[in-house]
DRENKOLMI-416490 format. One record per residue: chain; x, y, z of N, C-alpha, C, CB in turn; residue number from 1. Coordinates in Angstrom, 1 decimal, always signed. Last residue first. Glycine has a CB too. Layout:
+--------+--------+---------+--------+---------+----------+--------+--------+---------+--------+---------+----------+--------+-----+
! cadena ! n_east ! n_north !   n_up ! ca_east ! ca_north !  ca_up ! c_east ! c_north !   c_up ! cb_east ! cb_north !  cb_up ! num !
+--------+--------+---------+--------+---------+----------+--------+--------+---------+--------+---------+----------+--------+-----+
!      A !      X !       Y !      Z !       X !        Y !      Z !      X !       Y !      Z !       X !        Y !      Z ! NUM !
...
+--------+--------+---------+--------+---------+----------+--------+--------+---------+--------+---------+----------+--------+-----+
//
This chain:
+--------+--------+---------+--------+---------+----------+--------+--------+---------+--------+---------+----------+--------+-----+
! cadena ! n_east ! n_north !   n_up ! ca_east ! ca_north !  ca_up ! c_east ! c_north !   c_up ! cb_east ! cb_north !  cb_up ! num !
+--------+--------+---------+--------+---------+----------+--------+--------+---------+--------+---------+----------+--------+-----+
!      A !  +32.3 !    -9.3 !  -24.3 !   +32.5 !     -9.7 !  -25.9 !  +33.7 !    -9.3 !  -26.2 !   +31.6 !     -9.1 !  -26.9 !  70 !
!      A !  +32.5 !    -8.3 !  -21.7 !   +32.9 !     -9.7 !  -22.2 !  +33.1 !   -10.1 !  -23.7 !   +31.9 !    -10.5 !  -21.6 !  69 !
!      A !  +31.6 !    -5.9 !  -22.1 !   +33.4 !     -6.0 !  -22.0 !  +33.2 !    -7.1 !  -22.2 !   +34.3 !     -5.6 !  -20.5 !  68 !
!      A !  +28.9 !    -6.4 !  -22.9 !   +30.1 !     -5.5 !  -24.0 !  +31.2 !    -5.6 !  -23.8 !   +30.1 !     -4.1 !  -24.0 !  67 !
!      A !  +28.5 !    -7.6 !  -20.7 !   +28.2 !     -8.5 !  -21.5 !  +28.9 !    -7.6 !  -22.5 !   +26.8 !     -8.9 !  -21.7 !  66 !
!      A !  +28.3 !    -5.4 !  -18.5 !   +29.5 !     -6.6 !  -18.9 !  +29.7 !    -7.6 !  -19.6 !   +29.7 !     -7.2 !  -18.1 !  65 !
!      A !  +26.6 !    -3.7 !  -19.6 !   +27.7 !     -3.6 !  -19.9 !  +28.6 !    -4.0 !  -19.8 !   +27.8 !     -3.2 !  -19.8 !  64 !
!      A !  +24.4 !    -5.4 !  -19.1 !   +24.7 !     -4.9 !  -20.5 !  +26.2 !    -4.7 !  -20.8 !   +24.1 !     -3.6 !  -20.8 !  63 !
!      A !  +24.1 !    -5.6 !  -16.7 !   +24.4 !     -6.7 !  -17.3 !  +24.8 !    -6.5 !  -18.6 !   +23.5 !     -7.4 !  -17.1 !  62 !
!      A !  +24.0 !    -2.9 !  -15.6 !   +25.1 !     -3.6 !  -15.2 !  +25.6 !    -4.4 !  -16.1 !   +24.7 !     -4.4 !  -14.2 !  61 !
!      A !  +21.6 !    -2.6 !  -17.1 !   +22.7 !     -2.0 !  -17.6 !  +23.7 !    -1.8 !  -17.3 !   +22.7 !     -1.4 !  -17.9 !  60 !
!      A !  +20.1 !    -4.3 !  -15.1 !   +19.9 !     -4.3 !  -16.7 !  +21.1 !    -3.5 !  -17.1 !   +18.4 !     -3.7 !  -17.3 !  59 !
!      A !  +20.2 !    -3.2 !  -13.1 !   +20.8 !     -4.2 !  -13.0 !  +21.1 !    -4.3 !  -15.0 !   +20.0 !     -5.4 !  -12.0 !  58 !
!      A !  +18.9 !    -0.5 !  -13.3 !   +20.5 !     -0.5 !  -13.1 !  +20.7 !    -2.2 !  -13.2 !   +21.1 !     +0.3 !  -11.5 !  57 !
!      A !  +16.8 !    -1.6 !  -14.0 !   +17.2 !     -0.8 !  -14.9 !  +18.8 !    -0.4 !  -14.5 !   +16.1 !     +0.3 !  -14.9 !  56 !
!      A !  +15.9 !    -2.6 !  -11.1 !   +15.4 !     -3.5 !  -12.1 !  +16.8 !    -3.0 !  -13.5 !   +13.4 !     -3.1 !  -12.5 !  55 !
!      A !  +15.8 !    -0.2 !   -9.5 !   +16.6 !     -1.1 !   -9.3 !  +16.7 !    -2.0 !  -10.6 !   +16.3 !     -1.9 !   -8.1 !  54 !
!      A !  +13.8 !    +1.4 !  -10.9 !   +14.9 !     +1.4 !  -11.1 !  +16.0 !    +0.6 !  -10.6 !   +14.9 !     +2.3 !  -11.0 !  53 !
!      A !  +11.9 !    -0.4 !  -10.0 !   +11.3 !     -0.2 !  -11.6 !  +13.1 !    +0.2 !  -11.9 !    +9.7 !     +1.4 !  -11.9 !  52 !
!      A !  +11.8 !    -0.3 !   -7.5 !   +11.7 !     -1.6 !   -7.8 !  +12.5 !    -1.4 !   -9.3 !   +10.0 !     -2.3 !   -7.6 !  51 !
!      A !  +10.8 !    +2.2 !   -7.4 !   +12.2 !     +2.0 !   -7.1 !  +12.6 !    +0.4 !   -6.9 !   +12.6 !     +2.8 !   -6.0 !  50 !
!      A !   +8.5 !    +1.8 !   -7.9 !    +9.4 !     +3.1 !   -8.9 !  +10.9 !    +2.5 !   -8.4 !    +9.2 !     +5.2 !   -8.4 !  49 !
!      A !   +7.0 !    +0.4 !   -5.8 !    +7.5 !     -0.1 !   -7.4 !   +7.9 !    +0.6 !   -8.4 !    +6.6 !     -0.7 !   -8.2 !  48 !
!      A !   +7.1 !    +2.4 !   -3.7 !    +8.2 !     +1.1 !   -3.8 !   +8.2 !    +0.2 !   -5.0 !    +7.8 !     +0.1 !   -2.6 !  47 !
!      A !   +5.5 !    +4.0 !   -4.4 !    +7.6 !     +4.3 !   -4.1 !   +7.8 !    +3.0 !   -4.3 !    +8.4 !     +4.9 !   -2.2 !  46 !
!      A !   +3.1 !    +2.8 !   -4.6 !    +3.4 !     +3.3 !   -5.7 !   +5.4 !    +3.2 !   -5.9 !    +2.6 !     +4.8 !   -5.7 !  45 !
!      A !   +3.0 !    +2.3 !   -2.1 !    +2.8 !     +1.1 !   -2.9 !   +3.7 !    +1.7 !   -4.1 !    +1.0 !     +0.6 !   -3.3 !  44 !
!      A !   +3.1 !    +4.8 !   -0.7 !    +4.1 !     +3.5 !   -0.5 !   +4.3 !    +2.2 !   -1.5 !    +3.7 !     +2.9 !   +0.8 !  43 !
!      A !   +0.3 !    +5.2 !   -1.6 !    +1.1 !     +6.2 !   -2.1 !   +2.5 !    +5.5 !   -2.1 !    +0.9 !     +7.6 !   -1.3 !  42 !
!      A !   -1.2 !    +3.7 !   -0.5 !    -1.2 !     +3.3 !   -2.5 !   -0.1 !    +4.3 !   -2.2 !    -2.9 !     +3.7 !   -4.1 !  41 !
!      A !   -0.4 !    +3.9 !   +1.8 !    -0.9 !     +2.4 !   +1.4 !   -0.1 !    +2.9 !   +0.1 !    -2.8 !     +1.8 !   +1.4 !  40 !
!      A !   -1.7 !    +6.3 !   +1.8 !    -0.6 !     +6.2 !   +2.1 !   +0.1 !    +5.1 !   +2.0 !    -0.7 !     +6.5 !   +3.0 !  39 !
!      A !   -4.6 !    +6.0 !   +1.3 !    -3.6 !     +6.6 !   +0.5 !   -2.1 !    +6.5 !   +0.7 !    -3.9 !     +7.9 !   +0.4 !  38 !
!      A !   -5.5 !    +4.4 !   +3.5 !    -5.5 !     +4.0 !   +2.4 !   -4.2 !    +4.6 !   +1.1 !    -6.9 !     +4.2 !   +2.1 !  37 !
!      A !   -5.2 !    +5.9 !   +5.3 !    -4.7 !     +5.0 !   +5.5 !   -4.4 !    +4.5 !   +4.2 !    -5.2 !     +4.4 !   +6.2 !  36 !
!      A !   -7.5 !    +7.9 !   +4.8 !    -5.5 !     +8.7 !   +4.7 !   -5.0 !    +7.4 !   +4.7 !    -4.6 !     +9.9 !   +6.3 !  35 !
!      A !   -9.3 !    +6.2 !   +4.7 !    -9.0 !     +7.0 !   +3.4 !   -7.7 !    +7.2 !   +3.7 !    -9.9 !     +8.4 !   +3.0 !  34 !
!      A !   -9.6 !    +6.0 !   +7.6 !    -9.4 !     +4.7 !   +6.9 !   -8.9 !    +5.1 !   +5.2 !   -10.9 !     +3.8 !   +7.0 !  33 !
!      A !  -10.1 !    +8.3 !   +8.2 !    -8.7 !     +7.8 !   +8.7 !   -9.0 !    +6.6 !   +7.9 !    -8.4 !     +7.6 !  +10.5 !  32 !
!      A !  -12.5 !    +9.0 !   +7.2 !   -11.4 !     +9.7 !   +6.8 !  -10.0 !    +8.9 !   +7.4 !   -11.7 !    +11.3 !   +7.5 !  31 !
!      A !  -14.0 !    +7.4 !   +8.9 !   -13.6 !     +7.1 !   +7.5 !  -12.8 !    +8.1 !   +6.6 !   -14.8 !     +6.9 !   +6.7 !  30 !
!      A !  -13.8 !    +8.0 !  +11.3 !   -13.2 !     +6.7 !  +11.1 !  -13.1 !    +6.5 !   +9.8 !   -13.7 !     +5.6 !  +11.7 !  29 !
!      A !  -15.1 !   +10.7 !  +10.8 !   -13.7 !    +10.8 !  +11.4 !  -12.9 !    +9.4 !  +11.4 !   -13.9 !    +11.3 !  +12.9 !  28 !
!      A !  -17.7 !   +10.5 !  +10.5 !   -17.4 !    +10.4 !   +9.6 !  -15.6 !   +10.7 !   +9.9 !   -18.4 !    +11.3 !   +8.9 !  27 !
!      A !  -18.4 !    +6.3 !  +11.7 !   -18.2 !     +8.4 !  +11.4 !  -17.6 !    +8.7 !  +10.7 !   -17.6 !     +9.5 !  +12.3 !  26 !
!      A !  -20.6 !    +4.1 !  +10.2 !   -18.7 !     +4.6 !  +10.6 !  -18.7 !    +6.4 !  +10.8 !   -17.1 !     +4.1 !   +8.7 !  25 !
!      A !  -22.7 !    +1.4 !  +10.7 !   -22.5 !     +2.9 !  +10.1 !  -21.6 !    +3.7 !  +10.8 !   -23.8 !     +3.8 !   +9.9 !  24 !
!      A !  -22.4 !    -1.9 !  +10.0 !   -22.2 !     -0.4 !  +10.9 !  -21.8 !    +0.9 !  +10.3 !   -21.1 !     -0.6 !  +11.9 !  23 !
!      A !  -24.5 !    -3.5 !   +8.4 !   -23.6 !     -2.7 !   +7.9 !  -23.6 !    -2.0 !   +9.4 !   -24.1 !     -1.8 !   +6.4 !  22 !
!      A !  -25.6 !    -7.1 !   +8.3 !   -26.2 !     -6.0 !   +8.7 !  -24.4 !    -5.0 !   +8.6 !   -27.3 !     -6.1 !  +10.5 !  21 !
!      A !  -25.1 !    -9.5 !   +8.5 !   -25.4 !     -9.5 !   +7.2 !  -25.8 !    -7.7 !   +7.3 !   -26.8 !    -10.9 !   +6.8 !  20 !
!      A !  -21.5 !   -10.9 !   +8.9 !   -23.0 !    -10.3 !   +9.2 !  -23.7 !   -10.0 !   +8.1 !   -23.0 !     -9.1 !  +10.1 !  19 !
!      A !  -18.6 !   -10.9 !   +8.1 !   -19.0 !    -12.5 !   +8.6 !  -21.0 !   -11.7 !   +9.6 !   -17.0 !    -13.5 !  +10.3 !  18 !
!      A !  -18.2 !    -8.5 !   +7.5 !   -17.9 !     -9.7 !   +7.0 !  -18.4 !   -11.1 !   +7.4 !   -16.6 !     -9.6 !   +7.0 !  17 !
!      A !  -18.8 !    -6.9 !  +10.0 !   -19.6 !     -7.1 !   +8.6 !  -19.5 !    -8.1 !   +7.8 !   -19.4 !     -6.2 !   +7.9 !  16 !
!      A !  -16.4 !    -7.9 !  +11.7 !   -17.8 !     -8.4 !  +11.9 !  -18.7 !    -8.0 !  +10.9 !   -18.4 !     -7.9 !  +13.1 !  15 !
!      A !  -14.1 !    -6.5 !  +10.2 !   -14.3 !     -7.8 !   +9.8 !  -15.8 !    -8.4 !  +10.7 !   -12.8 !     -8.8 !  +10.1 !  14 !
!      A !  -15.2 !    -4.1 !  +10.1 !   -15.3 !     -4.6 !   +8.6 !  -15.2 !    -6.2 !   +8.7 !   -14.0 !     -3.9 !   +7.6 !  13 !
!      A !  -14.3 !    -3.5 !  +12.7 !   -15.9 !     -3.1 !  +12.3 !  -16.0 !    -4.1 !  +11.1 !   -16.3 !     -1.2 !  +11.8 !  12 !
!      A !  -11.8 !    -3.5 !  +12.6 !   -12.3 !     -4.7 !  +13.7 !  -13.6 !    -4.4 !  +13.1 !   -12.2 !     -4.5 !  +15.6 !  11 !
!      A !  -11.2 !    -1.6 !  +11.0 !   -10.9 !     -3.0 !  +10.7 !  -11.5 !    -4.3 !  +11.5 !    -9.4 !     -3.2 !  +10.7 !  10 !
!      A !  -12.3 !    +0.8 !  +12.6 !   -12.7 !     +0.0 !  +11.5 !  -12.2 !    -1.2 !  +11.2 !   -12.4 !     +0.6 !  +10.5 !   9 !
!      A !  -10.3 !    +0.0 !  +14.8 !   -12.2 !     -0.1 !  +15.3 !  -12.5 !    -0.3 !  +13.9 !   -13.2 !     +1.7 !  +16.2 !   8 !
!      A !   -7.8 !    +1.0 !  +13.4 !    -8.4 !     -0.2 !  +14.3 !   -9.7 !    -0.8 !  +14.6 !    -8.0 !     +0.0 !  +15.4 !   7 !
!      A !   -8.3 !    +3.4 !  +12.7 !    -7.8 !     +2.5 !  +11.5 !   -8.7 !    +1.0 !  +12.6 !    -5.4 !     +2.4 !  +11.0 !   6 !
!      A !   -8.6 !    +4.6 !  +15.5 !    -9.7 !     +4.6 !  +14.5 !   -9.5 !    +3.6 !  +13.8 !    -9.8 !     +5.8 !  +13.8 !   5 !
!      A !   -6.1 !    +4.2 !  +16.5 !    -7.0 !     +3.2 !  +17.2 !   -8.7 !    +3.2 !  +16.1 !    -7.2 !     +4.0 !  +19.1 !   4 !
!      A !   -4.8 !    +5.5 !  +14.4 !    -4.7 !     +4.0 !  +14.7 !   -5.5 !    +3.7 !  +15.3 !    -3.7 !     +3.6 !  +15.3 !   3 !
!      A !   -5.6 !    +8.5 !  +15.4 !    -6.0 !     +8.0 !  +13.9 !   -6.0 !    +6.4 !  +14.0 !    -4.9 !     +8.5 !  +12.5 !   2 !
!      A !   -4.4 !    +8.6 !  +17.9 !    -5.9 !     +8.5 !  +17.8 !   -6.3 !    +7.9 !  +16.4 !    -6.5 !     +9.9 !  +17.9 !   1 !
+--------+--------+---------+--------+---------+----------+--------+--------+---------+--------+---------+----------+--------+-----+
//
């Protein structure tokens, strides 16, 4: 149910987008467009912590074969 909500909004936002008049959303499609959202930033967030530590093991991969190589 929440998807087909996410859905009808995004189908709602893009005829606002191209109108000049606002559909007014319940208040059940904008709660699902909020959890969507958060879940969005909340994935957004995991996935550049663990970008952040991939990044930091390579770095001290490279460190430390640059110490055996010397």
């Amino acid at each position: 149910m929440q998807k087909n909500l996410i859905k009808k909004y995004e189908e709602a936002t893009k005829l606002n987008d191209r109108g000049t008049t606002m559909r007014i959303i319940s208040e059940e499609e904008m709660i699902a467009v909020v959890k969507a959202h958060e879940a969005k930033a909340k994935q957004d967030l995991e996935d550049g912590i663990a970008n952040l530590h991939e990044e930091e093991a390579l770095k001290r991969h490279k460190e430390e074969n640059n110490a055996i190589n010397d």
